[in-house]
C-alpha positions in Angstrom: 223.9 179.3 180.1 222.3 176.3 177.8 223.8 175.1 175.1 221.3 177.2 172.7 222.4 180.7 174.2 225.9 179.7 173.8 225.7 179.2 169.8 223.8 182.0 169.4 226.4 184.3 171.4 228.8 182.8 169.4 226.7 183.7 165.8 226.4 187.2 167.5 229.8 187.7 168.5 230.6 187.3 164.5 227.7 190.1 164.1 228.4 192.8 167.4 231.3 194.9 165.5 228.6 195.7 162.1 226.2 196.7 164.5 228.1 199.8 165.5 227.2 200.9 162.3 224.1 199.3 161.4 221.8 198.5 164.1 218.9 196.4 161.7 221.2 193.6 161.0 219.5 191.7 164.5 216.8 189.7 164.0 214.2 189.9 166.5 215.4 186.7 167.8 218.7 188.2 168.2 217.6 191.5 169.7 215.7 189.5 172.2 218.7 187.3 173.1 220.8 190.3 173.4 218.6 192.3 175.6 218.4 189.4 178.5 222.4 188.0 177.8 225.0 189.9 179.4 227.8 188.4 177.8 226.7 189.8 174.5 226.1 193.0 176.1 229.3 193.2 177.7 231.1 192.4 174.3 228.6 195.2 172.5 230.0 197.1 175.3 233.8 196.5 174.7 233.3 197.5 171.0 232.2 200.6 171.6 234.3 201.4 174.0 237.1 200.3 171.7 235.3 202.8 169.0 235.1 205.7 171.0 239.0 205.7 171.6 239.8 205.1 168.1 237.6 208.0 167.1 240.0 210.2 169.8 243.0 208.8 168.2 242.0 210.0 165.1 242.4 213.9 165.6 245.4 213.5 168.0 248.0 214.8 166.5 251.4 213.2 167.0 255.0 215.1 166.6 257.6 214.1 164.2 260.9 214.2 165.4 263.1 216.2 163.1 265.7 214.1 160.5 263.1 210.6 161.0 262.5 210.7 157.5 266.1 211.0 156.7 267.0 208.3 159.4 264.4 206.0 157.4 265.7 206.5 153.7 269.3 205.9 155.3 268.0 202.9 157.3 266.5 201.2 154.1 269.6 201.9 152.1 271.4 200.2 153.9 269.3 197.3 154.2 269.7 197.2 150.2 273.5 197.2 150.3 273.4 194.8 153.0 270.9 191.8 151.0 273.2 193.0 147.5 276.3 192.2 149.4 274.6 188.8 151.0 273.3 188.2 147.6 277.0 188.4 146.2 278.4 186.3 148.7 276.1 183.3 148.2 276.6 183.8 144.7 280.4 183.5 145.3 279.6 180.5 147.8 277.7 178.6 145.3 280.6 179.1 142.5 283.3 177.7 145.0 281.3 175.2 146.1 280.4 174.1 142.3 284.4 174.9 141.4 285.1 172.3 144.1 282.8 169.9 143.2 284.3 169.9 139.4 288.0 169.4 141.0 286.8 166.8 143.3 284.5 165.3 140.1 287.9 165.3 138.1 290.5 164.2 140.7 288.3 161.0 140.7 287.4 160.5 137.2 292.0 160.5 136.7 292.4 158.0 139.9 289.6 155.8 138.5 291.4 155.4 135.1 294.9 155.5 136.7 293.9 152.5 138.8 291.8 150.7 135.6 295.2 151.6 133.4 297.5 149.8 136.2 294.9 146.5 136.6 294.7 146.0 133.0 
């Protein structure tokens, strides 16, 4: 494969998926290349391939098991309570860490002038 074909099966492979719905977007240049490379053939292939099993997927009709949706609501409720409680514990973090920070701020601030009192 020369360097030539393998930029333009690269352009094409950006183009294959539209042409399963719109055949005219090939340029005659591009039709040519695609009726003598098999690469782009096979990747045309694969895409329609891939299209005909979504297209059976779409009428297949899949069961619900009974109580899911209840099992969901109770599932994302308590994911709620779970990030409210997280959220109320880092709050509470942040004020004892801040609470300590003040006592250690003030502990120093009275040995500081306890110790300039004592020098002077």
């Amino acid at each position: 494969m020369t360097m030539s074909m393998t930029k333009q099966c690269d352009h094409l492979a950006d183009v294959i998926p539209g042409l399963l719905d719109d055949q005219n977007l090939l340029s005659p240049e591009n039709a040519a290349h695609m009726g003598q490379c098999l690469r782009c053939q096979a990747e045309l292939s694969r895409y329609r391939r891939l299209e005909r099993t979504l297209r059976g997927l779409r009428d297949l009709a899949v069961p619900v098991p009974s109580g899911l949706l209840d099992e969901l609501l109770e599932g994302l409720d308590s994911a709620a309570e779970r990030r409210e409680r997280h959220r109320i514990a880092g709050r509470r973090a942040a004020s004892l860490v801040g609470l300590a920070a003040a006592t250690a701020a003030g502990v120093g601030g009275v040995l500081v002038l306890a110790t300039r009192r004592r020098s002077a």
